[in-house]
Every structure is written in structure tokens, then in C-alpha cells.
LUMGU-962467 format. One record per atom (N, C-alpha, C): residue in three letters; x negated, z, y negated. Coordinates in steps of 0.05 Angstrom, whole numbers, plus 5000, padded with zeros to 4 digits. Each point is the difference from the previous one (the first is absolute). Layout:
// residues N
ALAXZY...
***
This chain:
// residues 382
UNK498350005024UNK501750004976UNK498350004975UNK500549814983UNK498250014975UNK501450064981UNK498450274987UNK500650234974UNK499849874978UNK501650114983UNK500149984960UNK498150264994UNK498950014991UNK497050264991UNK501150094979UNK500050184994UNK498950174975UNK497750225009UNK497449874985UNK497250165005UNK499950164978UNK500750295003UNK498650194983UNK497150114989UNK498949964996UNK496850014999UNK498449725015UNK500349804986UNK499149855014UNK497649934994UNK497750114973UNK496850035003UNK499650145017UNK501250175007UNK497850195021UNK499349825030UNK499350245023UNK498449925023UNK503349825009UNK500750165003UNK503350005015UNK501749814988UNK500549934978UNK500849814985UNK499149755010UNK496649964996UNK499149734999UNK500249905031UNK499250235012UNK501149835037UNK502649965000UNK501750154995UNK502849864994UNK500149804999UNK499949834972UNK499049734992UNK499449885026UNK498150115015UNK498649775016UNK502249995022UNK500750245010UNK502449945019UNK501949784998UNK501150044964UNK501849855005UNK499149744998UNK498449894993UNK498449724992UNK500849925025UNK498750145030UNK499049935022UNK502649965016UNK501950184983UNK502250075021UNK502749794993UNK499449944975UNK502549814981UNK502150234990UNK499350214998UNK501450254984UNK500349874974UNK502049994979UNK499950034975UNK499650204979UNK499449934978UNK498850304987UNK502449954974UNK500950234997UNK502449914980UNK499350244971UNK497850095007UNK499350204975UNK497350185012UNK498750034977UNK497350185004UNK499450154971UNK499350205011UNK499250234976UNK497450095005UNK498450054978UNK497850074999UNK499850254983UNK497850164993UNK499750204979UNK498449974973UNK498349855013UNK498049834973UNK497549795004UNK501249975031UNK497749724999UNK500849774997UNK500049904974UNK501349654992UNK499649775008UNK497350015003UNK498249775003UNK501349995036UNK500050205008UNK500549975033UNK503049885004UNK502250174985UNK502049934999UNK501149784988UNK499049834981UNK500349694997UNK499049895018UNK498249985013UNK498849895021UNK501949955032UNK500550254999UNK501950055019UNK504149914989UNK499950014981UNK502749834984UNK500249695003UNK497449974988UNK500149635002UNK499449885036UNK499150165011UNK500749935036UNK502250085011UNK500950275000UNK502249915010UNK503650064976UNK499949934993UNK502349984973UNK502450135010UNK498750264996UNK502850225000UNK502249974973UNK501850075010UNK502149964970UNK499050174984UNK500050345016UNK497550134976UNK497850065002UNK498950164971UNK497350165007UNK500250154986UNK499550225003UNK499450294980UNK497650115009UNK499250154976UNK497950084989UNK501050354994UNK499750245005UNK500650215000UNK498750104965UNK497149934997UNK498750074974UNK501649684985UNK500550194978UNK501449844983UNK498649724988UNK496950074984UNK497949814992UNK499249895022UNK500449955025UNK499449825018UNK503249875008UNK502150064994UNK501649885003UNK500049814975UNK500150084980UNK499649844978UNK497049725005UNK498950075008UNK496549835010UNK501849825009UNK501450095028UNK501749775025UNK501349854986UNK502150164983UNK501449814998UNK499649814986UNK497549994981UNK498949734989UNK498549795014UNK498750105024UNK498749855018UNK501749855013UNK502750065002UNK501849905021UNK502549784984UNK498950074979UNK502249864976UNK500949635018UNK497549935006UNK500249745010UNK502450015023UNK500550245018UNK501649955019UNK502650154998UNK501449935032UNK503250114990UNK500050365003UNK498250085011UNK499350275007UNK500450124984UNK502150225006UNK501250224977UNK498350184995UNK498550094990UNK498050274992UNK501650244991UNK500050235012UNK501150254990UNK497850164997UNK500650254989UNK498250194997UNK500950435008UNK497750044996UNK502550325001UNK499850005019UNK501450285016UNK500750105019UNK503449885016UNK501049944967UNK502449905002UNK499049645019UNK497849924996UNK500049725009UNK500049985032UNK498550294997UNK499149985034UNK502650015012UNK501650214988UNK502650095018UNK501749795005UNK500549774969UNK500449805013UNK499049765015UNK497250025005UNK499949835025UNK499850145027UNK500350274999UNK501350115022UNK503149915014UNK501350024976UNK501849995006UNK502149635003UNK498049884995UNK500449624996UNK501749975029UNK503349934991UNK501649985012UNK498549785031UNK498449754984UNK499549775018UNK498750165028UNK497950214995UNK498450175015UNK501050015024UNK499850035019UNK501650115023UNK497650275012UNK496649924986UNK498350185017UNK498650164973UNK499550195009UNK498350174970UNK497550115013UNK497849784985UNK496850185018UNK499450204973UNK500950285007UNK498050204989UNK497850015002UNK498749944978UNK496650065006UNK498850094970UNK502050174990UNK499250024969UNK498250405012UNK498250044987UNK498550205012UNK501750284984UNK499350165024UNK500850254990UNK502950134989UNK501150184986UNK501650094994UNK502449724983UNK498349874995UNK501649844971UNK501949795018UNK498550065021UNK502749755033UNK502350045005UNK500850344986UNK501650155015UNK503249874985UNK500049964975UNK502049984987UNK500649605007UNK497749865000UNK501149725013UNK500750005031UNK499050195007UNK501449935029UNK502450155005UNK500650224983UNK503450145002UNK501749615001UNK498749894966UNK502849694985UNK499349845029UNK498749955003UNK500449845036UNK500750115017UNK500850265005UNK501950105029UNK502250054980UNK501549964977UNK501849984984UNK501349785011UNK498249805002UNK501349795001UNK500049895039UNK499350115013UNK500949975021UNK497849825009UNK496649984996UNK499149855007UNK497650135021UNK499649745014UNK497050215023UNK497949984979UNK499550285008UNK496750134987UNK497049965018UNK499349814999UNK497250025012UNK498050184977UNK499750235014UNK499450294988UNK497650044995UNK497949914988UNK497450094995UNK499250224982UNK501550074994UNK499950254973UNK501250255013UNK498950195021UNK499250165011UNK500850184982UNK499250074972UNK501250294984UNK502149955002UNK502449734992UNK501850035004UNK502050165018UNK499250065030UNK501450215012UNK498250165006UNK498250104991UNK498850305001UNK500850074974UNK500249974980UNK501750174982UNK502149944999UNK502349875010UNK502050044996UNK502349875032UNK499150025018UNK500449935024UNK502350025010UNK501150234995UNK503450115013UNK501749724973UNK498950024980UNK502549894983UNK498449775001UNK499749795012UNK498149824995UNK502049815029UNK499450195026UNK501249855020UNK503350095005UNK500450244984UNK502849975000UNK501549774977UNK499649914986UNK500649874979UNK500049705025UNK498349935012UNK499249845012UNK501749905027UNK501650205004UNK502350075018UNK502149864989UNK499650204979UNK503649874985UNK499649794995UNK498149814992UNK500349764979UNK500249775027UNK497950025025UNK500649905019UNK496549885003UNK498850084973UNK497149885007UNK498849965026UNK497449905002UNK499250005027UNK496650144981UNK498850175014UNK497950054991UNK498449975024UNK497949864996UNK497749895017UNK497150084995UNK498150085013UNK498150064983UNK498249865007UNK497349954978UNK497849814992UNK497850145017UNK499950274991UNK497250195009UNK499349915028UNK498249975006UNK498849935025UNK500250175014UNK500250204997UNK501150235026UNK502050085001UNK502549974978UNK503550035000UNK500249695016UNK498249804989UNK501649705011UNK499950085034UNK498350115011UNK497950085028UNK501650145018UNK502150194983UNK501250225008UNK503549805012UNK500049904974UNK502349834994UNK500549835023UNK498149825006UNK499749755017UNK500150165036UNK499050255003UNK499650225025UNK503250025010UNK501850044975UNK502450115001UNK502249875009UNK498849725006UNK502649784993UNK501750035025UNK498750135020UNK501449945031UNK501050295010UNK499350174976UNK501550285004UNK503250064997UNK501150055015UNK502650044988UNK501050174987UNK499050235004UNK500950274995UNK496950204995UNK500750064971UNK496750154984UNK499950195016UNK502150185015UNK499850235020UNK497549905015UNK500149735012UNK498249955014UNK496550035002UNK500050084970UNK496649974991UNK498350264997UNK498550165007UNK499350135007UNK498650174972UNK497449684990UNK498550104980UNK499649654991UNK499550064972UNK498749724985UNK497850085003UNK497049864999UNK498049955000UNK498449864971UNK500550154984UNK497649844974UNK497549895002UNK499749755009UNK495950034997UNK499250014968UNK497050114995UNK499049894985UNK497249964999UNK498649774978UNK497050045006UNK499050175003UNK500650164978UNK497250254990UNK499550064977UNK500249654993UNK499749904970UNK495450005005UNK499050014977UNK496849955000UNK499150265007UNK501350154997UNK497850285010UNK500950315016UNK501249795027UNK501750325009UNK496949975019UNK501350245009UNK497550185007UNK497450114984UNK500550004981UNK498450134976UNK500850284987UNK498450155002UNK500550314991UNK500949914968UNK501350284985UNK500950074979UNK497249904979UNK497650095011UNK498249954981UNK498449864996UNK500649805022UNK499849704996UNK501649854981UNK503350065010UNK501549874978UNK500150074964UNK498250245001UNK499450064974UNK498049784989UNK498949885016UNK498249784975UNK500749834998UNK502449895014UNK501849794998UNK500449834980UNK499549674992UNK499949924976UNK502149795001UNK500849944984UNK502349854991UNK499349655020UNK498449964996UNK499449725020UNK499850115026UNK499450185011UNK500350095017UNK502850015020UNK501150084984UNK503050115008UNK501149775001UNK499549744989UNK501449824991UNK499449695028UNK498250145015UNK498949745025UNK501250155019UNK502249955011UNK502149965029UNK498149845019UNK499650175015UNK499549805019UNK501449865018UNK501649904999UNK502349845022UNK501949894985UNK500850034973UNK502749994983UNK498649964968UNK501349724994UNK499549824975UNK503250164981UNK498650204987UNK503650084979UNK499050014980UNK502050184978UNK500450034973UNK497750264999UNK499650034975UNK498350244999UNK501750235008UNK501650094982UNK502250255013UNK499650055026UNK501049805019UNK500950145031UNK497449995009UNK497949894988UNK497149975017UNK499050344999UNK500950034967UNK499250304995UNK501150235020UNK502649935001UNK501750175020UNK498949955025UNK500049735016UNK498850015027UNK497250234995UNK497949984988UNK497850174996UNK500550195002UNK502350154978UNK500350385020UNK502049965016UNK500549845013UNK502849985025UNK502350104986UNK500750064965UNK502750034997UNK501749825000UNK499749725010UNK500949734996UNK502250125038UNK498050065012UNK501050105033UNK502050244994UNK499050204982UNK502050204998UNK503149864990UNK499449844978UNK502949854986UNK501649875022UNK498149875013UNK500849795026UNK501250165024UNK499650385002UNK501750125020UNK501850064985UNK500850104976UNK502050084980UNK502749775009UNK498149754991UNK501649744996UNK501650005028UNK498249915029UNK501350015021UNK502450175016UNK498850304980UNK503150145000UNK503049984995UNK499849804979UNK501849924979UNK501749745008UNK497149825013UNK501149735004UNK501350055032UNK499350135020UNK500249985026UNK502050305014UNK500550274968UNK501850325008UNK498450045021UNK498250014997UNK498850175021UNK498050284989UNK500250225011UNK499550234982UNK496950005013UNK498650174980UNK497150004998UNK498249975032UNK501550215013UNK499150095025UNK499249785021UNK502749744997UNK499949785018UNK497549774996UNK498650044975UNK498649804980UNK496950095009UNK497849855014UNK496850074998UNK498549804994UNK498450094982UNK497149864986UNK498049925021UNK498249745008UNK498750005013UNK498149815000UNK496850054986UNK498749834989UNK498849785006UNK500749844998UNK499049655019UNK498849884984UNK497150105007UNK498249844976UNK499649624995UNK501249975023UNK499449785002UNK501749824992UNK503350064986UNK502149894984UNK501449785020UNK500350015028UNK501049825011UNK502150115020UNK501350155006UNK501850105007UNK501550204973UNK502649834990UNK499950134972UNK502350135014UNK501250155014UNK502050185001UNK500750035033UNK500250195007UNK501649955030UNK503250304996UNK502149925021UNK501150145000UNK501350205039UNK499950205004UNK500350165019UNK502450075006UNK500649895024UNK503350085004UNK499250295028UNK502449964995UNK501150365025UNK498449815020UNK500949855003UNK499250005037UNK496749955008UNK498450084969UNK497549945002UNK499049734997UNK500949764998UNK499449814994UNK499449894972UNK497749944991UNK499349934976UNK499249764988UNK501149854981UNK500249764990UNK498949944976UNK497549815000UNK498749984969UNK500649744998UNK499150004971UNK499849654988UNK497050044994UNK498549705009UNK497449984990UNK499849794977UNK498449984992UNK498949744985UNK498150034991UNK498749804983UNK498049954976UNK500250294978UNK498749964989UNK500150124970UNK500949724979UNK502349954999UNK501449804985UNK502650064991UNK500750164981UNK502550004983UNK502049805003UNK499149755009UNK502449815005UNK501649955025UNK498750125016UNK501150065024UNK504050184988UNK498450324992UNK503350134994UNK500849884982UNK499149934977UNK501549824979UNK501849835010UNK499649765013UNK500849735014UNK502950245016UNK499050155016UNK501750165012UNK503150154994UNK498450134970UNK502650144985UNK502549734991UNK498149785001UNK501649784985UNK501449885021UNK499449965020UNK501449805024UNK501050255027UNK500450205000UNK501050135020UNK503349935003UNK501350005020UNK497950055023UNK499249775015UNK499749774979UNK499549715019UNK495150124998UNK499449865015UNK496949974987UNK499549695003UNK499149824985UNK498149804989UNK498249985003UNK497849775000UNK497749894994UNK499450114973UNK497750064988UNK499150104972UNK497249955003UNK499450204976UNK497049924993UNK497650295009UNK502350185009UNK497750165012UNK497850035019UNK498150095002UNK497449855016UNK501150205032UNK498949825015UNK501050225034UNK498050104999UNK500450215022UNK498950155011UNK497749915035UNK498050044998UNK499349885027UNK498450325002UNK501849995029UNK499650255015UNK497850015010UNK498249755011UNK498549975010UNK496850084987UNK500650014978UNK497450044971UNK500850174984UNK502150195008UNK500350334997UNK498350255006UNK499250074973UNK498650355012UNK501250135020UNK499150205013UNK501450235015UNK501550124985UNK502450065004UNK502250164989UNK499450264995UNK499450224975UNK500150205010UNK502650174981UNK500550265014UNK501550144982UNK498550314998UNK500550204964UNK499150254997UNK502050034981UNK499550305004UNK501750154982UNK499450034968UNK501249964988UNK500350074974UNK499550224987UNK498450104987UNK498250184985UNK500650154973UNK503950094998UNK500950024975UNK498250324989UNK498150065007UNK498650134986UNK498550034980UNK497949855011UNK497849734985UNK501749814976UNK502449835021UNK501049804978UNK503150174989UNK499650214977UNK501650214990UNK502749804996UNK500249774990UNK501949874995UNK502449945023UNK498349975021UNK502149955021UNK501150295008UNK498550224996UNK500750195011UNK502650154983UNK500049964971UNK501850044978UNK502849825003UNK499549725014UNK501749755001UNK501650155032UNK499550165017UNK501050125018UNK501550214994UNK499050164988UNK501450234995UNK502949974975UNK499549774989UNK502349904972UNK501649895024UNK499549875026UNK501849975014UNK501250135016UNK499050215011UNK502150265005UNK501650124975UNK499450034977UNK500850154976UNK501949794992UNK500149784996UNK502149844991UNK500849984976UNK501949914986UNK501650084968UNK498449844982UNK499550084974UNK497949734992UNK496850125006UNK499950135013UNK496450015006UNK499649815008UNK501349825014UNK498649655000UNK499949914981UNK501350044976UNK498949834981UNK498750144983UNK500150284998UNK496950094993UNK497949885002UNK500250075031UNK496749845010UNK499649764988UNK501449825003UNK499749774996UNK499749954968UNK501250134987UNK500649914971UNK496250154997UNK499850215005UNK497150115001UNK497549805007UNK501149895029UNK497949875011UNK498949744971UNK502449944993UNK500549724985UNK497949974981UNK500750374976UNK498749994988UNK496849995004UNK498350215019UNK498050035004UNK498249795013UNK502349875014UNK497749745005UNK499549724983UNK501550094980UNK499449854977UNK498750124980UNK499650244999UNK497050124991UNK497550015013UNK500949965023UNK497349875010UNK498249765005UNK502349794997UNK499949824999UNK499249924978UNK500250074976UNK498450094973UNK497350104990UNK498950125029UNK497850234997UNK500250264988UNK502750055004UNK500450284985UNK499650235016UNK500150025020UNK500750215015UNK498249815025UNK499750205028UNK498349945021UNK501649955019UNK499249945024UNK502450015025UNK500350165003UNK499050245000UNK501750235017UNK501950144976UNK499049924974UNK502550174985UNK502749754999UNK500549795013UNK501849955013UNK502350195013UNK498750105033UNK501050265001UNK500750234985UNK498850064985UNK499950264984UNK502850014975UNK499949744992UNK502149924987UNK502450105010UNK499849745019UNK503549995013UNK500650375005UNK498150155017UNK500550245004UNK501150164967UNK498650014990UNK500550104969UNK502849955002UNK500749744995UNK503349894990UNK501950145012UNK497849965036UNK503550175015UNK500350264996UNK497750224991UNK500550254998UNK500850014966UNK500349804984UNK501350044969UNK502049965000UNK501149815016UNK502749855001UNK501750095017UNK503550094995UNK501250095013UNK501549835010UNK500750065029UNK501349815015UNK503050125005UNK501749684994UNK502149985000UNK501149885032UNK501550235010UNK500549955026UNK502049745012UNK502249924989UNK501449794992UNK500149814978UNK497949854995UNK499749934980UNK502449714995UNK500950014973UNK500849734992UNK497549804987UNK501049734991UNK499249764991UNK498050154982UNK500350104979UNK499750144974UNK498150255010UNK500250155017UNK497650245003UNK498349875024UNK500349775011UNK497249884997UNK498449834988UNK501249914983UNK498249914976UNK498750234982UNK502150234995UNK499050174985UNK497750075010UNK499150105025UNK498050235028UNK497949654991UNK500649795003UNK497549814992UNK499050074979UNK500649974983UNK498750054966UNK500050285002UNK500850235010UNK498950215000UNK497050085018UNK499749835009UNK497750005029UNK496849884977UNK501449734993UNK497249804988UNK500350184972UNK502450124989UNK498650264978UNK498050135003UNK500750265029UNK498050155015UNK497649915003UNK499349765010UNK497449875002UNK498449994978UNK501549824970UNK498349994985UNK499850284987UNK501450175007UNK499650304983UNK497450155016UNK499949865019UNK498150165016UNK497449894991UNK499549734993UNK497449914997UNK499750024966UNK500550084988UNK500250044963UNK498050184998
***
């Protein structure tokens, strides 16, 4: 079946494979939003000629829309632009891929409107998860996910009938560049450092997150949310080698993974065409010129972030988006050179013991617990 697109973040990692999916796949792109890269997003306008394009920073919407003057491409701007190409009646598919907290409010106007979410924006249901997939109920959405280990989980599930049946989810993750490294190792930690994945081509953000594994903590939060399954059923298990991205464990002991490449287009292509699968452009897998598989446990000691991203998931209410609104800020002070890796950790911890958590939260006290969190942070580093 070939999709009408609306790409939410379509500079980023996740965005631009998109693009290639659909190129490969004959998907149409009927709108793309960017935050402030122009030059990318004309580029990407005049190939594939969405009706729109928005620009979130206003002076880069204004840039577009003069670059684009020559064509029929509508340029919006604002927050208001994005929501409407969220919400672009023609759409039938919405790829979330806008980073972080700011996804949360375009992907509510697309399950508004009753459309499948191929889900790459992960904060979206760790801070706000219960009202995220209940909304998603009513409207009739279909929510799909992008993440290589929700797509992993997702694709495990298809022949299950009944979730009674599943025992435990299985998270892999790398490691990111430096698990197995003491505390005072990761104290000399330098910004290029943190920033070379070894197995996984991303955005700076989640590269930062894969590095203290809070990208894994968000990703068990998330799996709670996307799959009701309570903490206990959910384990971390480190596969350095990024080729078995998820397996899942039923009662009767039998356990089912998805393998592949380290190639984003693989779940992408996926979230978009389920439950048919296609020819695409993702590279295979040859089993034959595969490392040895291994698996270890996860170290939320050492990596404080994941161990904080566990415990917000027993505690619940908006301590997920504490964390997260915390995480947000601090790794964009680091990403700055402001602060080190480990006061990463130190941060988010700060926020959650400043910030009071609201046990039922609405729309409104989690936005508030965000901007109260990235407050805490920068009050902490002043």
C-alpha cells in the first residue's frame, strides 16, 4: 500500500531516511517540517513537492519561504505550522521524528485526526504516555513505532494473540562508546567522545543519550506505555554488537527476536507498510559475516541515567517528564561544553529531588513538571 507522508522533522537522522524510503518505496510526501535547516529543507521541497513546508523558527521560515517563492509549496512557520502539517487532511501517515519534548503536542493533532503514527519521538510517551495512547483509542489512530527496538518488539508480536501470553520484553542495547568503563573514566569524557557510536549513524541528542544509556532508560519507560506492560515484565540486555535489536519471551518459554543490520530503514519502511513488507532500500543482513552474538547486563550504577530512567518508571506521574525535560536540558549543556558527562547525571537527579511529582497528571502539569525540570537544571549550573 502506498502512503501520503507527513514528515515531521525531516532534517534530522530519521526524517532524511524517510525521504529515502519513500523515494525507494513510491510513498508520497505531502508536507515536511524542519526547525532551522533551510538550505536542507529547500532541497528536500524542490525533490519531492510536498503541498507544505514549515519551518518551526520563524526567521527560517521566512528564509524558505523566499527560496521556494518559485514553487507551488506552501511555507508555514510557528508551532502553529507544524500542527498543521500534522494535521494535512491529504496525510493518511504522520512520521514523528521532530526531537524531544516539542513532538508531543504534533503528534496529540495527528491522532486528532485519526491518522497512523510511525512514532520516532520516544518523549512523546514517556512523558505523557497514558494520555497519549488513550487519546489514540478514541480517535482510532494506529500507532506504530520507528525505534529499532519498539519496531523489533512490534514485528515479535504480530503472531501473538493474547499479551497474557508474553512473559517479558527484551530491550537490547549497544552500550553506546564506553560501557564497561568505571565512573572515573567517564569523568574525562569529552564531547567528541560521546559523540562516536559505534554501530549507529544519529542526531547528536540520542547519540548523547545512547552514551549514558538514558536513551535505553526512555526506551523502557516508552515500551511500557506503547506495549501496558508494567516495569517488572520489561529487561535491558546489552548487545554490543546492534544486530539482534529486540527479542520477546512468551510463558511457554519460547523466544522470538528480529535481527538485522544497523539500518533505520529497515523499521522506518516497516512503521509505513505494516502489515504488508516490500522490497526497500535497507541493506540485509548476512548471517554468515556476523560477529558472535553476545548478551550482558546493564550497569545502572556506573550509567546513573539509566538507573534514574528505572526508578521514574516505577514512580510514575510526571517524573517521566522530569527526567526527560532534565535530561533535555543537560545534554544540551553539554553539548555546548558547559557542564561534563557525568554532571549529566547529577542534573537530572537534582530536578527529580526539586520537582514535585504529580501523580495523575493532565496535558498542562506535564508541560508545567518540563519547564520546571530544564528550570532546575539551569538553576543548578548558575
Amino acid at each position: 500500500m502506498k502512503r501520503t507522508l507527513s514528515i515531521l522533522g525531516s532534517s534530522g537522522s530519521i526524517g532524511q531516511q524517510t525521504l529515502k524510503v519513500a523515494q525507494a518505496c513510491g510513498h508520497r510526501v505531502a508536507a515536511i517540517t524542519v526547525n532551522r535547516s533551510v538550505e536542507l529543507a529547500e532541497a528536500q521541497a524542490r525533490q519531492f513537492q510536498p503541498r507544505l513546508a514549515a519551518a518551526a523558527d520563524e526567521r527560517a521560515a521566512a528564509e524558505l519561504r523566499v527560496r521556494l517563492a518559485d514553487t507551488t509549496v506552501k511555507v508555514l512557520s510557528g508551532e502553529e505550522g507544524v500542527l498543521e502539517a500534522a494535521a494535512l487532511a491529504e496525510a493518511d501517515t504522520v512520521v514523528t521524528a521532530i526531537v524531544g519534548v516539542a513532538g508531543l503536542r504534533p503528534t496529540l493533532a495527528a491522532i486528532d485526526g485519526g491518522k497512523r503514527i510511525a512514532l520516532a519521538n520516544k518523549e512523546t510517551l514517556v512523558c505523557a504516555g497514558e494520555l497519549v495512547m488513550a487519546q489514540a483509542e478514541q480517535t482510532g489512530a494506529e500507532i506504530v513505532p520507528v525505534d529499532s527496538e519498539h519496531s523489533a518488539i512490534f514485528q515479535c508480536l504480530q503472531g501473538c494473540a493474547d499479551r497474557g501470553e508474553v512473559r517479558r520484553l527484551i530491550l537490547t542495547a549497544s552500550g553506546g562508546p564506553f560501557f564497561g568503563k568505571s565512573r572515573e573514566e567517564l569523568a574525562q569524557v569529552t564531547r567528541a567522545q560521546a559523540l562516536r557510536h559505534p554501530n549507529w549513524a544519529m542526531g547528536e541528542k540520542i547519540t548523547i543519550d545512547s552514551a549514558t544509556l538514558m536513551n535505553k532508560g526512555l526506551e523502557f519507560i516508552e515500551a511500557m506505555r506503547l506495549y501496558s506492560m508494567p516495569p517488572e515484565k520489561i529487561q535491558i540486555a546489552i548487545h554490543r554488537e546492534s544486530i539482534v535489536h529486540s527479542l520477546v519471551e512468551f510463558e511457554d518459554g519460547a523466544i522470538l527476536a528480529q535481527l538485522g543490520s544497523a539500518d533505520m530503514c529497515l523499521p522506518i519502511q516497516y512503521a509505513l507498510t505494516w502489515p504488508e513488507r516490500t522490497p526497500g532500500p535497507a541493506k540485509p543482513l548476512d548471517l554468515l559475516s556476523c560477529p558472535p552474538l553476545t548478551f550482558q547486563k546493564p550497569d545502572p550504577e556506573t550509567f546513573r541515567c539509566l538507573g534514574l530512567a528505572l526508578e521514574c518508571a516505577e514512580r510514575g506521574g510526571t517524573s517521566t517528564a522530569i527526567l526527560n525535560g532534565a535530561n533535555e536540558a543537560a545534554v544540551a549543556l553539554f553539548l555546548e561544553e558547559k557542564i561534563t558527562f557525568l554532571d549529566i547525571s547529577r542534573l537530572v537527579e537534582a530536578a527529580l529531588e526539586r520537582v514535585p511529582v504529580v501523580k495523575s497528571p493532565s496535558l498542562d502539569d506535564i508541560f508545567q513538571a518540563d519547564c520546571a525540570a530544564r528550570e532546575a537544571v539551569y538553576h543548578c549550573v548558575r
